[in-house]
N, C-alpha and C positions, 0 to 999 in steps of 0.2 A: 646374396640378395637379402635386403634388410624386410623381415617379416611385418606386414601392415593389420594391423589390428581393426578387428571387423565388430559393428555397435547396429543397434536394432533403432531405426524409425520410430514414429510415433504410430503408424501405418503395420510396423510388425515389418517393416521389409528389412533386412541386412542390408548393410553397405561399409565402404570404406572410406576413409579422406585423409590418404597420408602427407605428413609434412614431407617434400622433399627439395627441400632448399630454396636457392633463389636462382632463377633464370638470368643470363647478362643483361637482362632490360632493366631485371630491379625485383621484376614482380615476382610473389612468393609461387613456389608450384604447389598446390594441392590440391593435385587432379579428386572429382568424386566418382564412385562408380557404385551402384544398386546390383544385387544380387536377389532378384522377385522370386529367380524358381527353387531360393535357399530353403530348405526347412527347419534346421536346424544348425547351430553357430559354427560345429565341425564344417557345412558345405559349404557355409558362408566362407570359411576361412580357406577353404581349397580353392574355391573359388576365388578368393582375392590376390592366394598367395602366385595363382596363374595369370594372371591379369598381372601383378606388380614385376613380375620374370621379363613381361611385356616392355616394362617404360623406365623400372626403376634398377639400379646394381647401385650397393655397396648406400643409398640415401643418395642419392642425385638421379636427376634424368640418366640415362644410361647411354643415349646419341639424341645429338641433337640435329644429326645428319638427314635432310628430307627424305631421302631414299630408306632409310632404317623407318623413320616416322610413320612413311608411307606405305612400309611392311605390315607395322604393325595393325594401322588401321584399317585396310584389306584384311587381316585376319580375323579381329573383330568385326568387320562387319559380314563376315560369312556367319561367325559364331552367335551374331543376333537374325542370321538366317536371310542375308539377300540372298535372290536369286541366283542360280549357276552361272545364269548368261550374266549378271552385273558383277560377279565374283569373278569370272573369267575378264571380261572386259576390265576389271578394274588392275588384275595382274598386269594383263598387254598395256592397259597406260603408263602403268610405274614401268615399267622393262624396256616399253619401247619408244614413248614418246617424251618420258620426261628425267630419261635417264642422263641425260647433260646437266640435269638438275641436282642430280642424287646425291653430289659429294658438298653442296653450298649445306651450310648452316640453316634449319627452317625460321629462326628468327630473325636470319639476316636478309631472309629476300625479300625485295621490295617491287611495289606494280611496275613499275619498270623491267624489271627482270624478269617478270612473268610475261610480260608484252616481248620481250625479246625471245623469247623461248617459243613462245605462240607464233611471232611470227615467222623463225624460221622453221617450224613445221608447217608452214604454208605454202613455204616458199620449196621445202627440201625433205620434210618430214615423212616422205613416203614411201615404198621398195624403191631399193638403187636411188634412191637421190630426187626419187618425180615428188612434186606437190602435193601437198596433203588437202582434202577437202576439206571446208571449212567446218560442213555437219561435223566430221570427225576431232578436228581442233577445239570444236564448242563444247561435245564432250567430253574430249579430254580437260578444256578449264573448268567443267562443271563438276568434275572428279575432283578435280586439285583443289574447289574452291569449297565442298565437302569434307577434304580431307582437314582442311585448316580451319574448319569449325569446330569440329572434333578436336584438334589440339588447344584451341582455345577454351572449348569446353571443358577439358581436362588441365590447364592452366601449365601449357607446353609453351603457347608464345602467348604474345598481348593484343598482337592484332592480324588481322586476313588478308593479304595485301591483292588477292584475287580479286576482291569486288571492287578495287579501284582501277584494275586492269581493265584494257581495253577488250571486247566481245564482240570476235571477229562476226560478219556481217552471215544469215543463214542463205546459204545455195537454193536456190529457185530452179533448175534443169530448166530444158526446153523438155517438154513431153513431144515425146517421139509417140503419134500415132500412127497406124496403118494409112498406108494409103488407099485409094476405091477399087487398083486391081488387086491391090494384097488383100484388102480385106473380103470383096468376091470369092477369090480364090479361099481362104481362110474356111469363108461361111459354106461352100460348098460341101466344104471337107469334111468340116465340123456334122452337115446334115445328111452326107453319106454315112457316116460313124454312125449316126442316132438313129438311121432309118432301119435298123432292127437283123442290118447284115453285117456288121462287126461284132468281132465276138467282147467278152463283157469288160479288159481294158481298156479298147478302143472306143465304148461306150462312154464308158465312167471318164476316160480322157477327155472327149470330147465333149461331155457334159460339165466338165468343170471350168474350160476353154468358154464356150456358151454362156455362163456364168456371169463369169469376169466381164463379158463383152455386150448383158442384153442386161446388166445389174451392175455394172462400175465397180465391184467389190475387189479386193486387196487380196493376193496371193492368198495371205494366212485368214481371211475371213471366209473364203473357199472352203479353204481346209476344215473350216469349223465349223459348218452347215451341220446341220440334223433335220431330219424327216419334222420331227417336231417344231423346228423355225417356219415353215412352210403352211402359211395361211391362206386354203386355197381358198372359202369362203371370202376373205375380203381380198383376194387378189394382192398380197403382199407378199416378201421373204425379211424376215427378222434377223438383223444380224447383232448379235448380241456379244460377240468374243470374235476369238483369233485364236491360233494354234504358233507356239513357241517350240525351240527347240534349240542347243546346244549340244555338241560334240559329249558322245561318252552315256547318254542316257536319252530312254525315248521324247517324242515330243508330248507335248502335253496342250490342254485345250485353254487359254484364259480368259478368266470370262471378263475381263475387264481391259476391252479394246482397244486402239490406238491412243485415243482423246474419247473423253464425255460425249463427246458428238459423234463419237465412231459408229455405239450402241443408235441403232433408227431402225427404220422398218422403211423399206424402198419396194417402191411399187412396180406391179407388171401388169399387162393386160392379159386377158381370157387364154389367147393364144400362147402367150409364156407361162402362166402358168398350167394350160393344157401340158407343155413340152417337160417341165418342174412334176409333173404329177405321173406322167408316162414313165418318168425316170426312177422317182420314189416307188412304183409300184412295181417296175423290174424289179431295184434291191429287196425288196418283200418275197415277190415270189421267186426268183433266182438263189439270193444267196440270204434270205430269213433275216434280213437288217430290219431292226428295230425302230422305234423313234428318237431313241437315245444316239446309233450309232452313225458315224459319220458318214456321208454322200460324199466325198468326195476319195477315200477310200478305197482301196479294193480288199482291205479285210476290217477289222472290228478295230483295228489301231488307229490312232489320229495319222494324215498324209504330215509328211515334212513339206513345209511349205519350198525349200529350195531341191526337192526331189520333185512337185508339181513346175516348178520354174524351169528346171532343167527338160522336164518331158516337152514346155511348149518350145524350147532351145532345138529339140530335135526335130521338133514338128514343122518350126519355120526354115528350119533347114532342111527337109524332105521338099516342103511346097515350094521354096526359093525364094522366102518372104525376105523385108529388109532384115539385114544382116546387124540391124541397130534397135530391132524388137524386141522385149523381151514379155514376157505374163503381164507385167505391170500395161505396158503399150495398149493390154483390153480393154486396162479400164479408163488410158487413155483417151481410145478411141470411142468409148462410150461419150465422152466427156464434150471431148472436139465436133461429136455430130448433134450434141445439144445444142452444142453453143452455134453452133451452123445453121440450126434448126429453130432459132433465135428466144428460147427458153431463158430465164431470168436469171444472175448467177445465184443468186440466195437459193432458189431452188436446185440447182446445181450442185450449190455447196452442200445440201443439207441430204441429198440423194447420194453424193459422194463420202459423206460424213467428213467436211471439213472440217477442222474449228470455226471458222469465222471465212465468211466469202473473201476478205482479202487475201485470206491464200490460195484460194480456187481463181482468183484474176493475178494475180503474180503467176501461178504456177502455167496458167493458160494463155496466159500474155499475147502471145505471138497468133494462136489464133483469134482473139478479142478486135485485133486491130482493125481486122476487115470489115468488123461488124458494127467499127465507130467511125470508118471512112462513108458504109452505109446509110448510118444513123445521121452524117452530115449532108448525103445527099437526099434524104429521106426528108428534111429538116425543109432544107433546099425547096424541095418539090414543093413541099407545103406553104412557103411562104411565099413561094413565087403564082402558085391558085389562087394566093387572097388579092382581091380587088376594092379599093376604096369606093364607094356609092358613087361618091362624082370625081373626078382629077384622074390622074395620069396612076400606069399601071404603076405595080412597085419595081423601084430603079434596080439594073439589072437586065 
């Protein structure tokens, strides 16, 4: 490994910018890279001489093989500190979705080749052979198309042949809500648990069930409740985070939610949050929870939000609920009884914390319809009332 010699900014910062030849395109490689947390020329230079172990042997690239490429910059990007879950995620992409890709040359592939790859993980990319969903393939391009900024940034290739590839279309589901006997049944359930004769999991289960389904909120925004979100003076709940979690370490709370628009303050009336304050005041006098600690809970640790999914998983199958339900479905059915209820979707959207109502009417689609075969008879009605002062009524 040819040792790269490391020079001080105008800034005081370390860095490096070694020559290391020429690429088959033409262009010269010299990758730069900034060492901020150096303090002194020795760190700067351990630090470079690990970083050039990375990309360079002997003064050349070392592979130019995407799969090596792609090693490397998963590695640095844990080492500049993403996430566990995007660390992890980003290993499962190189390993598993784009390892057909791994032995091509990175500056030989072209959007062509990226669209072929893309689309047979659509077609095949999944366990045993099933289809890969589209959310997951847009991922995975938007991995790939990260990774080759980064080599272009470091002067590995010339161009990103990602952004000229095609981006497969994003998955709209049908929301499966409850239907009016499942959700009776549901709510029954739910108000046997609260009525103060379950003991305090069946409580806190069913208070987090309640939730999801009288406030629209998201599994992980559950989870991430505190006593302190809870504005009973103005008859709100503030939801300001979500609760994260990967394999190997606990969950953690973040406070910066799905989208910009996750972060809102969704309203309830007297009666909910009468039922929000019965429950906050059990965990005070029961089990000494704080403002800080979390409601949905049953000790001081954040819930995993797919250990709350799993519990409502066994609850719909105790009650005999559809078998196509899952936690999400509450806040479904929150959703589907607005729109039933003939409530505007902007306000929809912004109670749901969508980004923008045209994903709350894609994603609600199916139930909309009825309410614009409505809108047509409604229209109907109305124009067939009006009558001209003198002549014939309106035709029709």
């Amino acid at each position: 490994m040819m040792r790269v010699e490391v020079k001080r900014d105008g800034r005081g910062v370390w860095y490096a910018r070694p020559y290391l030849g020429k690429l088959p395109s033409g262009r010269v490689a010299k990758p730069y890279k900034s060492f901020p947390g150096a303090e002194t020329r020795e760190q700067a230079q351990a630090m470079a001489d690990e970083w050039a172990e990375q990309i360079t042997a002997g003064g050349c690239v070392s592979s130019m093989l995407l799969g090596d490429l792609l090693a490397a910059y998963n590695r640095e990007a844990e080492a500049m500190g993403a996430s566990p879950h995007s660390v992890r995620n980003y290993a499962l992409y190189r390993r598993r979705y784009l390892d057909r890709l791994a032995a091509r040359r990175a500056d030989e592939l072209t959007p062509m080749d990226v669209d072929e790859a893309l689309v047979a993980l659509l077609a095949s990319g999944g366990r045993g052979g099933a289809p890969l969903s589209s959310t997951t393939v847009r991922c995975v391009r938007q991995y790939l198309q990260g990774a080759y900024a980064w080599m272009r940034r470091k002067g590995i290739v010339a161009a990103n042949p990602v952004l000229d590839a095609d981006k497969p279309a994003p998955e709209h589901p049908e929301a499966v809500a409850l239907g009016e006997a499942d959700l009776r049944t549901l709510s029954e359930w739910i108000a046997q648990q609260m009525s103060g004769e379950a003991d305090a999991w069946a409580y806190r289960r069913a208070w987090s069930f309640w939730m999801a389904l009288h406030f629209g909120l998201r599994v992980g925004e559950v989870c991430a409740l505190r006593s302190r979100d809870v504005e009973q003076a103005r008859c709100r709940v503030l939801v300001s985070g979500t609760v994260a979690s990967v394999p190997g370490r606990p969950p953690w709370r973040k406070d910066k939610p799905k989208t910009s628009k996750s972060r809102r303050a969704v309203a309830g009336t007297q009666a909910d949050m009468a039922v929000i304050g019965d429950y906050v005041g059990y965990r005070f006098r029961e089990l000494g929870c704080g403002q800080w600690a979390p409601l949905a809970s049953p000790g001081s640790q954040w819930m995993r939000p797919s250990d709350l999914s799993a519990e409502f998983a066994r609850t719909r199958d105790m009650l005999g609920l559809d078998r196509r339900a899952t936690f999400h479905s509450l806040r479904h059915t929150h959703a589907s009884w607005l729109i039933a209820s003939g409530v505007d979707l902007v306000t929809i959207s912004e109670r749901l914390g969508h980004a923008d109502p045209s994903v709350t009417a894609k994603v609600y689609a199916h139930y909309l319809d009825g309410r614009d075969a409505g809108a047509a008879a409604s229209f109907e009605a109305a124009v067939r009332s009006l009558r001209a002062p003198s002549g014939p009524a309106w035709p029709g």
